[in-house]
N, C-alpha and C positions, 0 to 999 in steps of 0.2 A: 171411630166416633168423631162427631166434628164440633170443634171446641173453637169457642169465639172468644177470642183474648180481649177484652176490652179496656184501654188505657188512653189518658190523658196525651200523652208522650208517643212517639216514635221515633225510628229513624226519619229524616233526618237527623234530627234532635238525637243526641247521645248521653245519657244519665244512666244509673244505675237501674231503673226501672225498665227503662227502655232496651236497656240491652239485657234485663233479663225474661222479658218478655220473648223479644226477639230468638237469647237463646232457647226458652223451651219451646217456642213453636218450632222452630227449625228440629230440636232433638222429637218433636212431636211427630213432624213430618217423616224424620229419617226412620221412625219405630213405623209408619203406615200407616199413621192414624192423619184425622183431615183438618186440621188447625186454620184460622183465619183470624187479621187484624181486623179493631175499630178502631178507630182515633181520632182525635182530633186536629192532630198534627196536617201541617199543609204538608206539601209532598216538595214545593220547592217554591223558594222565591218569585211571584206572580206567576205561579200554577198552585194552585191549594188541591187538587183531583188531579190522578193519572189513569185513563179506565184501560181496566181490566188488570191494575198495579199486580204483581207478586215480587217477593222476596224470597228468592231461590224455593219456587215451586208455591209459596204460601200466601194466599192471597190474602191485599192492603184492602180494606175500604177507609176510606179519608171522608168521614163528616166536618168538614174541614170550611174554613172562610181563609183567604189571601189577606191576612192582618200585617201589622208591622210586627217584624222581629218574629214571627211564624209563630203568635201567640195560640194555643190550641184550645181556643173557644170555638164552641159549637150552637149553632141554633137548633142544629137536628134531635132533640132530646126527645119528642112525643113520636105519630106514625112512624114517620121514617126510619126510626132508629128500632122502632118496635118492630116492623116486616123485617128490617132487612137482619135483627137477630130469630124472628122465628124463621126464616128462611135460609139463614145460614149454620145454625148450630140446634144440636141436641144437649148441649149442656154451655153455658156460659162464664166463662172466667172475668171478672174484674178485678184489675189491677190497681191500686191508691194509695194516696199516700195521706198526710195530714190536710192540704189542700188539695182538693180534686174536683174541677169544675164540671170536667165531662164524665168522669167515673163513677162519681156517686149520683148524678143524676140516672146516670144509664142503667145503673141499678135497680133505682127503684123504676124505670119501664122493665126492665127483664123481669122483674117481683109480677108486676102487675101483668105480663103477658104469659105467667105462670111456668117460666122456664127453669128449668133447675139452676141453681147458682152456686160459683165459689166465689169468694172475694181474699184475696188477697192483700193486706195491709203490709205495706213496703214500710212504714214510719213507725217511729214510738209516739204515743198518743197520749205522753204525761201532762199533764195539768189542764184539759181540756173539760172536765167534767161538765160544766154546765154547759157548755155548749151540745155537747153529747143527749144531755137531759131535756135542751128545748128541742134539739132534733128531733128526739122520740116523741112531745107531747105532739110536735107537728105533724109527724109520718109514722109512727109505730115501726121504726126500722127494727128495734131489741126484737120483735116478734115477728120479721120475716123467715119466712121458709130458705135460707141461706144455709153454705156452710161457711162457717167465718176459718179462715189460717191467718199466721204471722209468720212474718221470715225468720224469727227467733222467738225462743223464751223471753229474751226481755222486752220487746214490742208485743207478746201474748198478755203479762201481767196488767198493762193499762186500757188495753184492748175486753179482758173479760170483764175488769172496773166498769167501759163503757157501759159494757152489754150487762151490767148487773148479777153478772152469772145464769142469766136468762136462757145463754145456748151454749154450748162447747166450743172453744175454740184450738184449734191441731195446729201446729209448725208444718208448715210446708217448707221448707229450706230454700235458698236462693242457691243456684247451682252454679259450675264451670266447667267450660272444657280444659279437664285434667292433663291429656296429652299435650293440651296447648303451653299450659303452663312445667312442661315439664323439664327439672334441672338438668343443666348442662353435664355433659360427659367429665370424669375427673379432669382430665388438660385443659377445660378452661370451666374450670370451679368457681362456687363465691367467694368471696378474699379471707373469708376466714383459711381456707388450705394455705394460705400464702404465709410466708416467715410471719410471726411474731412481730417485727417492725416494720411492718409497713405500716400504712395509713388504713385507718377504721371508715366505711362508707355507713352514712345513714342515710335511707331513704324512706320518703312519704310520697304516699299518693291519693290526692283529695281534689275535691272541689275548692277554691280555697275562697271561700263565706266562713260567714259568722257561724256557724250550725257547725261547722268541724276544726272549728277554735283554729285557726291558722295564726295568729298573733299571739295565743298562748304555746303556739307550737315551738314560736320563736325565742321565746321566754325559754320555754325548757331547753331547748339547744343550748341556748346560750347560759344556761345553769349548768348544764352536762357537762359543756368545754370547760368552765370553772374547777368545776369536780372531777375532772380525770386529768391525770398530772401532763406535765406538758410534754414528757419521752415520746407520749404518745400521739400519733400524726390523727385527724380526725376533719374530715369534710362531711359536708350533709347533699342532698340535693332536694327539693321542693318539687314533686311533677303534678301540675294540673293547671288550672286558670279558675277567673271569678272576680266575681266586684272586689276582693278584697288584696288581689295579687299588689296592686303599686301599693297599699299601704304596709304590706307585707315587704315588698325592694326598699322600700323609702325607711321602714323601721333597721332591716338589714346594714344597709348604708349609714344610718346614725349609728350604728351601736360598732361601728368596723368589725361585723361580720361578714367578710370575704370569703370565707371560706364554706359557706351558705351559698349554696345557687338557687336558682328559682327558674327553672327549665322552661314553663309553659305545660299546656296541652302536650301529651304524644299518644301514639297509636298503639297497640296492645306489642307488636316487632319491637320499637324503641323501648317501650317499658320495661322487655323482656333483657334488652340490651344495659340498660342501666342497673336491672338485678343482678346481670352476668357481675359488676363491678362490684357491689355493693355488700356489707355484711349484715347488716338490721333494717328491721322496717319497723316504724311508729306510726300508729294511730291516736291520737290526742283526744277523738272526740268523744266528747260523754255521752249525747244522741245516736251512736252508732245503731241502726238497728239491726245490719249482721256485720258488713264488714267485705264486700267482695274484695276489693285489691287486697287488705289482707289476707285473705286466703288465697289469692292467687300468688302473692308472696312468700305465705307459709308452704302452698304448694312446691313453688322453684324452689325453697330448701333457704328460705332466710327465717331466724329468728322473730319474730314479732312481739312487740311491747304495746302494751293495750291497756287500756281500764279494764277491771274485773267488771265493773257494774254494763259494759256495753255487750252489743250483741257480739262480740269478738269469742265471747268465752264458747258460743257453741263448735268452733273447731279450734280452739288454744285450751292448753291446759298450764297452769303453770310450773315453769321450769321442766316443761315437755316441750311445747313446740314453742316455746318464746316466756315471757315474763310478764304476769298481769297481778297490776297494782290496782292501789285505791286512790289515788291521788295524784295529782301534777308535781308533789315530791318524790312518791313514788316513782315514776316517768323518769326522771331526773337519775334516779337513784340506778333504777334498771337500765339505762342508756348507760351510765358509767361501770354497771357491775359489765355489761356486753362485751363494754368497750377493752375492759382490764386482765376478766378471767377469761382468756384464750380457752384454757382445757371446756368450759362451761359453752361457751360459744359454738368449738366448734362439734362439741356434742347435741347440742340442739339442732346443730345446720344437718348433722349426718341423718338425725330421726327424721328431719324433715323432707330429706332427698328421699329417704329410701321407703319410710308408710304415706301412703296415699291417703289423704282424707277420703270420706265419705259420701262426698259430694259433688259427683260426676250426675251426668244428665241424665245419662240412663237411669240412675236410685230414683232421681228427683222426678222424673217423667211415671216412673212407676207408683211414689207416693202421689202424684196429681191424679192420676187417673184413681184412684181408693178414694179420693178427696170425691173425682164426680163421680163414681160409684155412688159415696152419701148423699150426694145431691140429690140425686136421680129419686134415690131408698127414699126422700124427703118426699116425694112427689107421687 
Protein backbone atom coordinates (compact mmCIF):
# COMPACT_ATOMS: atom_id res chain seq x y z
CA UNK A 1 0.00 0.00 0.00
CA UNK A 2 1.50 3.51 -0.42
CA UNK A 3 0.84 5.86 2.33
CA UNK A 4 1.69 9.44 2.21
CA UNK A 5 2.68 10.77 5.59
CA UNK A 6 1.83 14.34 5.42
CA UNK A 7 3.31 16.80 8.19
CA UNK A 8 4.30 20.08 9.15
CA UNK A 9 7.77 19.08 10.43
CA UNK A 10 10.52 16.75 9.34
CA UNK A 11 13.84 15.84 9.81
CA UNK A 12 15.82 17.99 9.82
CA UNK A 13 13.85 19.38 12.33
CA UNK A 14 13.56 16.93 15.39
CA UNK A 15 10.33 16.97 17.66
CA UNK A 16 8.15 14.53 18.68
CA UNK A 17 5.99 14.44 15.64
CA UNK A 18 8.72 14.35 13.41
CA UNK A 19 10.30 11.48 14.69
CA UNK A 20 7.37 9.68 14.90
CA UNK A 21 6.48 10.09 11.66
CA UNK A 22 9.83 9.27 10.63
CA UNK A 23 9.52 6.06 12.90
CA UNK A 24 6.48 4.57 11.27
CA UNK A 25 7.38 5.19 7.79
CA UNK A 26 10.61 3.49 8.15
CA UNK A 27 8.74 0.41 10.47
CA UNK A 28 6.35 0.81 7.08
CA UNK A 29 9.10 0.33 4.80
CA UNK A 30 10.83 -2.53 6.72
CA UNK A 31 7.00 -4.51 6.70
CA UNK A 32 7.08 -3.80 2.56
CA UNK A 33 4.74 -1.60 2.23
CA UNK A 34 5.41 1.88 0.17
CA UNK A 35 5.53 4.99 2.58
CA UNK A 36 6.39 8.56 1.53
CA UNK A 37 7.04 12.12 3.18
CA UNK A 38 5.17 15.65 2.50
CA UNK A 39 6.40 18.60 4.25
CA UNK A 40 7.02 21.49 4.64
CA UNK A 41 10.12 21.32 6.13
CA UNK A 42 13.33 22.68 4.11
CA UNK A 43 15.85 20.06 3.67
CA UNK A 44 18.67 22.31 4.69
CA UNK A 45 19.94 25.76 5.17
CA UNK A 46 19.68 27.59 1.63
CA UNK A 47 18.57 24.28 0.02
CA UNK A 48 14.68 24.15 0.84
CA UNK A 49 14.42 20.68 -2.22
CA UNK A 50 16.73 17.84 -2.50
CA UNK A 51 15.48 15.70 -5.73
CA UNK A 52 14.81 12.50 -5.59
CA UNK A 53 15.31 12.99 -1.36
CA UNK A 54 14.90 9.39 0.49
CA UNK A 55 15.40 8.53 4.08
CA UNK A 56 16.70 5.06 4.16
CA UNK A 57 14.70 3.89 1.15
CA UNK A 58 11.45 6.31 1.77
CA UNK A 59 10.99 8.85 -0.28
CA UNK A 60 11.07 13.03 1.08
CA UNK A 61 8.99 15.38 -0.93
CA UNK A 62 9.67 19.12 0.50
CA UNK A 63 6.89 21.61 -0.55
CA UNK A 64 9.24 23.70 1.18
CA UNK A 65 10.42 27.67 0.72
CA UNK A 66 14.36 28.56 2.11
CA UNK A 67 12.78 30.86 5.18
CA UNK A 68 14.76 31.97 8.13
CA UNK A 69 15.17 29.35 10.84
CA UNK A 70 13.68 26.49 8.30
CA UNK A 71 10.21 27.83 9.09
CA UNK A 72 7.87 24.98 7.37
CA UNK A 73 5.47 27.17 5.44
CA UNK A 74 4.33 26.30 2.35
CA UNK A 75 2.65 27.96 -0.63
CA UNK A 76 2.13 24.51 -2.36
CA UNK A 77 -1.39 23.93 -0.77
CA UNK A 78 -3.83 23.83 -4.19
CA UNK A 79 -2.54 21.67 -7.63
CA UNK A 80 0.67 20.80 -6.63
CA UNK A 81 -0.03 19.30 -3.56
CA UNK A 82 -3.16 17.76 -5.10
CA UNK A 83 -1.21 15.70 -8.11
CA UNK A 84 1.61 14.98 -6.28
CA UNK A 85 -0.82 13.18 -3.41
CA UNK A 86 -2.89 11.47 -6.04
CA UNK A 87 0.15 10.27 -7.66
CA UNK A 88 1.92 9.16 -4.76
CA UNK A 89 -0.58 7.48 -2.37
CA UNK A 90 -3.63 5.19 -2.14
CA UNK A 91 -4.35 6.31 1.27
CA UNK A 92 -3.13 9.57 2.93
CA UNK A 93 -1.80 10.03 6.52
CA UNK A 94 -1.85 13.56 8.11
CA UNK A 95 -0.09 14.31 10.84
CA UNK A 96 -1.08 17.68 13.49
CA UNK A 97 -0.90 19.11 16.05
CA UNK A 98 -2.87 22.16 17.72
CA UNK A 99 -1.18 24.61 15.14
CA UNK A 100 -0.58 23.14 11.79
CA UNK A 101 -0.05 25.36 8.83
CA UNK A 102 0.62 22.89 6.26
CA UNK A 103 -1.16 19.94 7.70
CA UNK A 104 -4.62 21.02 7.98
CA UNK A 105 -4.63 22.69 4.86
CA UNK A 106 -3.43 19.66 3.02
CA UNK A 107 -6.16 17.99 4.40
CA UNK A 108 -8.74 19.58 3.21
CA UNK A 109 -6.99 19.23 -0.67
CA UNK A 110 -6.71 15.43 -0.01
CA UNK A 111 -10.76 15.77 1.28
CA UNK A 112 -11.35 17.49 -1.89
CA UNK A 113 -9.25 15.14 -4.32
CA UNK A 114 -11.31 12.41 -2.77
CA UNK A 115 -8.54 10.27 -1.30
CA UNK A 116 -9.11 8.17 1.74
CA UNK A 117 -7.63 9.92 4.88
CA UNK A 118 -6.37 9.29 8.43
CA UNK A 119 -5.41 12.18 10.36
CA UNK A 120 -3.61 11.90 13.24
CA UNK A 121 -3.79 14.47 16.19
CA UNK A 122 -0.45 14.58 17.98
CA UNK A 123 -1.89 17.48 20.65
CA UNK A 124 -4.55 17.93 23.20
CA UNK A 125 -7.07 20.21 21.81
CA UNK A 126 -8.56 21.60 25.43
CA UNK A 127 -10.14 24.80 25.32
CA UNK A 128 -10.27 25.57 21.73
CA UNK A 129 -13.86 25.03 21.14
CA UNK A 130 -14.79 27.97 19.21
CA UNK A 131 -12.26 28.12 17.22
CA UNK A 132 -13.22 24.41 16.32
CA UNK A 133 -16.86 25.86 15.71
CA UNK A 134 -15.89 28.80 13.06
CA UNK A 135 -13.67 26.15 11.52
CA UNK A 136 -16.66 23.97 10.64
CA UNK A 137 -19.04 27.00 9.73
CA UNK A 138 -16.19 27.85 7.34
CA UNK A 139 -15.20 24.23 5.77
CA UNK A 140 -17.58 21.48 7.12
CA UNK A 141 -14.35 19.67 8.38
CA UNK A 142 -16.84 17.67 11.38
CA UNK A 143 -18.40 16.07 7.99
CA UNK A 144 -15.46 15.04 6.12
CA UNK A 145 -15.06 11.61 4.91
CA UNK A 146 -11.80 11.10 7.31
CA UNK A 147 -10.76 8.71 9.93
CA UNK A 148 -9.99 10.87 12.87
CA UNK A 149 -7.10 8.96 15.68
CA UNK A 150 -5.39 10.39 18.75
CA UNK A 151 -2.05 9.33 20.28
CA UNK A 152 -3.91 8.84 23.54
CA UNK A 153 -7.25 8.75 25.27
CA UNK A 154 -6.68 12.03 26.86
CA UNK A 155 -6.12 13.98 23.45
CA UNK A 156 -9.23 11.61 22.09
CA UNK A 157 -11.68 13.34 24.79
CA UNK A 158 -11.25 17.10 23.46
CA UNK A 159 -10.85 15.92 19.97
CA UNK A 160 -14.60 13.97 19.88
CA UNK A 161 -15.86 17.58 21.83
CA UNK A 162 -14.49 19.06 18.55
CA UNK A 163 -15.99 16.88 16.22
CA UNK A 164 -19.48 16.94 18.24
CA UNK A 165 -19.53 13.24 18.26
CA UNK A 166 -20.21 13.53 14.63
CA UNK A 167 -17.50 10.73 13.60
CA UNK A 168 -15.53 8.12 15.88
CA UNK A 169 -12.47 8.84 16.74
CA UNK A 170 -9.75 5.33 17.56
CA UNK A 171 -6.13 5.74 19.34
CA UNK A 172 -3.66 5.07 17.16
CA UNK A 173 -0.61 4.94 19.71
CA UNK A 174 2.59 6.76 19.11
CA UNK A 175 5.21 3.98 19.05
CA UNK A 176 9.24 3.01 19.75
CA UNK A 177 11.86 1.10 18.88
CA UNK A 178 11.55 -1.28 21.96
CA UNK A 179 15.17 -3.09 21.33
CA UNK A 180 16.52 0.28 21.14
CA UNK A 181 15.49 1.37 24.29
CA UNK A 182 16.31 -1.78 26.05
CA UNK A 183 17.68 -2.06 29.81
CA UNK A 184 21.10 -2.82 30.46
CA UNK A 185 22.42 -6.31 31.34
CA UNK A 186 22.56 -6.61 35.46
CA UNK A 187 26.49 -5.28 35.86
CA UNK A 188 25.75 -2.12 34.74
CA UNK A 189 22.02 -1.72 36.09
CA UNK A 190 19.96 1.51 37.16
CA UNK A 191 21.14 2.71 40.60
CA UNK A 192 18.43 1.48 42.18
CA UNK A 193 20.63 -2.32 42.21
CA UNK A 194 23.25 -0.24 43.82
CA UNK A 195 23.57 0.01 48.06
CA UNK A 196 20.91 1.72 49.62
CA UNK A 197 23.43 4.93 50.08
CA UNK A 198 24.12 5.96 47.39
CA UNK A 199 22.94 8.90 45.71
CA UNK A 200 19.30 8.98 44.06
CA UNK A 201 19.34 10.24 40.18
CA UNK A 202 16.22 12.02 38.75
CA UNK A 203 15.92 12.57 35.43
CA UNK A 204 13.56 14.47 32.82
CA UNK A 205 13.58 14.83 29.35
CA UNK A 206 11.57 17.59 27.63
CA UNK A 207 11.41 20.34 25.35
CA UNK A 208 12.06 22.96 27.95
CA UNK A 209 8.83 25.78 27.01
CA UNK A 210 6.19 26.73 28.74
CA UNK A 211 3.79 23.75 27.50
CA UNK A 212 5.88 21.17 29.62
CA UNK A 213 6.05 23.41 32.77
CA UNK A 214 9.99 23.41 33.00
CA UNK A 215 9.92 26.13 35.88
CA UNK A 216 7.27 24.30 37.78
CA UNK A 217 9.73 21.42 37.30
CA UNK A 218 12.15 23.33 39.27
CA UNK A 219 9.74 24.08 42.02
CA UNK A 220 9.14 20.49 42.58
CA UNK A 221 12.66 19.48 42.80
CA UNK A 222 13.36 21.78 44.88
CA UNK A 223 10.31 20.70 47.21
CA UNK A 224 11.28 16.97 46.86
CA UNK A 225 14.99 17.86 48.26
CA UNK A 226 13.02 19.68 51.13
CA UNK A 227 11.06 16.58 51.82
CA UNK A 228 13.50 13.66 51.65
CA UNK A 229 15.71 13.85 54.75
CA UNK A 230 19.29 14.86 54.05
CA UNK A 231 21.10 10.90 54.66
CA UNK A 232 19.94 10.81 51.57
CA UNK A 233 22.41 11.84 48.44
CA UNK A 234 19.90 13.22 45.46
CA UNK A 235 21.09 15.02 42.10
CA UNK A 236 18.60 15.65 39.21
CA UNK A 237 19.76 16.25 35.61
CA UNK A 238 17.35 18.45 32.99
CA UNK A 239 17.99 16.86 29.09
CA UNK A 240 16.51 18.91 26.36
CA UNK A 241 16.67 22.72 25.19
CA UNK A 242 14.02 25.67 24.41
CA UNK A 243 13.35 29.38 24.88
CA UNK A 244 12.93 28.68 28.44
CA UNK A 245 16.47 26.75 29.38
CA UNK A 246 18.40 30.14 30.74
CA UNK A 247 15.46 31.07 32.64
CA UNK A 248 15.50 27.55 33.89
CA UNK A 249 19.96 27.95 34.81
CA UNK A 250 19.30 31.49 35.98
CA UNK A 251 16.28 30.18 38.48
CA UNK A 252 18.80 27.16 39.34
CA UNK A 253 21.51 29.37 40.34
CA UNK A 254 19.24 31.74 42.45
CA UNK A 255 17.85 29.22 44.56
CA UNK A 256 21.68 27.36 45.08
CA UNK A 257 20.56 24.47 43.38
CA UNK A 258 23.84 22.77 42.31
CA UNK A 259 22.97 19.93 42.27
CA UNK A 260 20.37 20.27 39.33
CA UNK A 261 22.14 20.16 36.00
CA UNK A 262 20.73 21.12 32.90
CA UNK A 263 22.52 19.06 30.18
CA UNK A 264 21.21 20.48 26.86
CA UNK A 265 19.90 18.61 23.64
CA UNK A 266 21.40 14.95 23.51
CA UNK A 267 20.93 12.11 20.91
CA UNK A 268 18.83 9.11 21.83
CA UNK A 269 23.09 7.07 22.64
CA UNK A 270 23.59 9.86 25.39
CA UNK A 271 20.15 9.58 26.68
CA UNK A 272 20.35 6.10 26.92
CA UNK A 273 23.72 6.80 28.90
CA UNK A 274 22.23 9.05 31.37
CA UNK A 275 19.31 6.43 32.16
CA UNK A 276 22.18 3.88 32.56
CA UNK A 277 23.03 6.39 35.81
CA UNK A 278 19.84 7.43 36.84
CA UNK A 279 16.77 5.96 39.09
CA UNK A 280 13.32 8.07 38.21
CA UNK A 281 12.14 9.80 35.50
CA UNK A 282 9.39 12.97 35.83
CA UNK A 283 7.26 14.15 33.66
CA UNK A 284 5.64 17.48 35.07
CA UNK A 285 3.55 18.36 32.13
CA UNK A 286 -0.23 18.58 32.25
CA UNK A 287 -0.52 18.90 28.26
CA UNK A 288 1.26 15.70 27.88
CA UNK A 289 -0.56 14.09 25.00
CA UNK A 290 1.29 10.54 25.26
CA UNK A 291 4.60 10.86 26.63
CA UNK A 292 7.32 9.28 24.23
CA UNK A 293 10.69 9.69 26.49
CA UNK A 294 8.52 8.50 29.20
CA UNK A 295 8.03 5.36 27.67
CA UNK A 296 11.21 5.07 26.51
CA UNK A 297 12.23 5.56 30.13
CA UNK A 298 9.76 3.15 31.47
CA UNK A 299 11.03 0.87 28.72
CA UNK A 300 15.02 1.05 29.93
CA UNK A 301 13.48 -0.01 33.41
CA UNK A 302 13.11 3.50 35.28
CA UNK A 303 10.19 4.22 37.49
CA UNK A 304 8.13 7.19 36.16
CA UNK A 305 6.08 9.86 37.90
CA UNK A 306 3.50 11.61 35.96
CA UNK A 307 0.08 13.34 36.30
CA UNK A 308 -2.70 10.86 36.21
CA UNK A 309 -4.82 13.29 34.08
CA UNK A 310 -1.84 13.25 31.16
CA UNK A 311 -1.55 11.02 28.27
CA UNK A 312 1.26 9.11 30.38
CA UNK A 313 -1.37 6.96 31.86
CA UNK A 314 -1.81 4.94 28.61
CA UNK A 315 1.44 2.82 29.45
CA UNK A 316 1.93 3.75 33.53
CA UNK A 317 -0.13 2.30 35.73
CA UNK A 318 0.07 3.21 39.21
CA UNK A 319 2.51 1.82 41.48
CA UNK A 320 3.26 -0.60 38.51
CA UNK A 321 5.52 1.02 36.24
CA UNK A 322 5.99 4.39 38.20
CA UNK A 323 3.54 6.61 40.35
CA UNK A 324 0.71 8.88 38.95
CA UNK A 325 -0.59 11.63 40.93
CA UNK A 326 -3.00 14.47 40.70
CA UNK A 327 -1.00 17.38 41.39
CA UNK A 328 2.41 19.11 41.56
CA UNK A 329 2.08 17.91 45.41
CA UNK A 330 1.48 15.01 44.49
CA UNK A 331 4.85 15.02 42.17
CA UNK A 332 6.59 16.30 45.08
CA UNK A 333 5.34 13.51 47.29
CA UNK A 334 6.13 10.63 44.76
CA UNK A 335 9.64 11.89 44.04
CA UNK A 336 10.24 11.54 47.81
CA UNK A 337 8.26 8.31 48.38
CA UNK A 338 11.02 6.90 45.12
CA UNK A 339 13.57 8.47 46.72
CA UNK A 340 13.13 6.81 50.43
CA UNK A 341 11.20 3.37 49.87
CA UNK A 342 14.25 1.42 48.29
CA UNK A 343 12.04 -2.10 48.50
CA UNK A 344 9.18 -0.02 46.29
CA UNK A 345 11.71 1.45 43.83
CA UNK A 346 13.40 -1.27 43.04
CA UNK A 347 10.30 -3.30 42.44
CA UNK A 348 9.07 -1.07 39.99
CA UNK A 349 12.64 -0.79 38.18
CA UNK A 350 12.48 -5.03 37.96
CA UNK A 351 8.59 -4.82 36.28
CA UNK A 352 9.90 -2.44 34.17
CA UNK A 353 13.05 -4.26 32.78
CA UNK A 354 11.66 -7.46 32.49
CA UNK A 355 7.45 -6.65 30.65
CA UNK A 356 7.78 -4.89 27.54
CA UNK A 357 5.15 -2.45 26.77
CA UNK A 358 2.93 -2.75 23.95
CA UNK A 359 4.21 -0.45 22.02
CA UNK A 360 6.71 -1.60 19.46
CA UNK A 361 6.25 -0.63 15.63
CA UNK A 362 5.23 -3.68 14.53
CA UNK A 363 1.55 -3.46 17.00
CA UNK A 364 1.55 0.14 15.77
CA UNK A 365 2.17 -0.39 12.11
CA UNK A 366 -0.38 -3.04 12.15
CA UNK A 367 -3.20 -0.81 13.99
CA UNK A 368 -2.21 2.00 11.07
CA UNK A 369 -2.91 -0.10 8.35
CA UNK A 370 -6.95 -1.16 10.09
CA UNK A 371 -6.96 2.62 10.55
CA UNK A 372 -6.61 2.89 6.26
CA UNK A 373 -8.43 -0.13 5.85
CA UNK A 374 -11.50 2.32 7.36
CA UNK A 375 -10.31 4.93 5.26
CA UNK A 376 -10.43 3.24 2.27
CA UNK A 377 -14.33 1.22 3.74
CA UNK A 378 -15.18 5.18 3.79
CA UNK A 379 -14.76 5.50 0.13
Amino acid sequence: MRVAHVSDCYLPRTGGIELQVRGLSQAQHAAGESPSIITATPAARGRAVIDHETDNGVPIHRLALDLPGGLPISPYLGNRLRNLLVDTADVVHVHGGLVSVFAWPALRTAVRAGLPVVVSVHSVWSGWSGSFSAAHAVSGWRNWPVVWTTVSEVAAGPLRAALKDKQEVQVLHNGIDLGGWQPPTPDTAPNSTREACSEIVIVAVARLAVRKRGMALVDILERARQAIPERHKVSAILIGDGPDRGRIERSLARRNMSWVRCVGWQDHHQIREHYAKSDIFISPSRLESFGIAALEARTFGLPVVALASSGVNEFITDHVEGLLVDDDDGLVHALAELTTNTPLREKITEHNRTVKPPFGWDAIVDKADACYQDAIALH
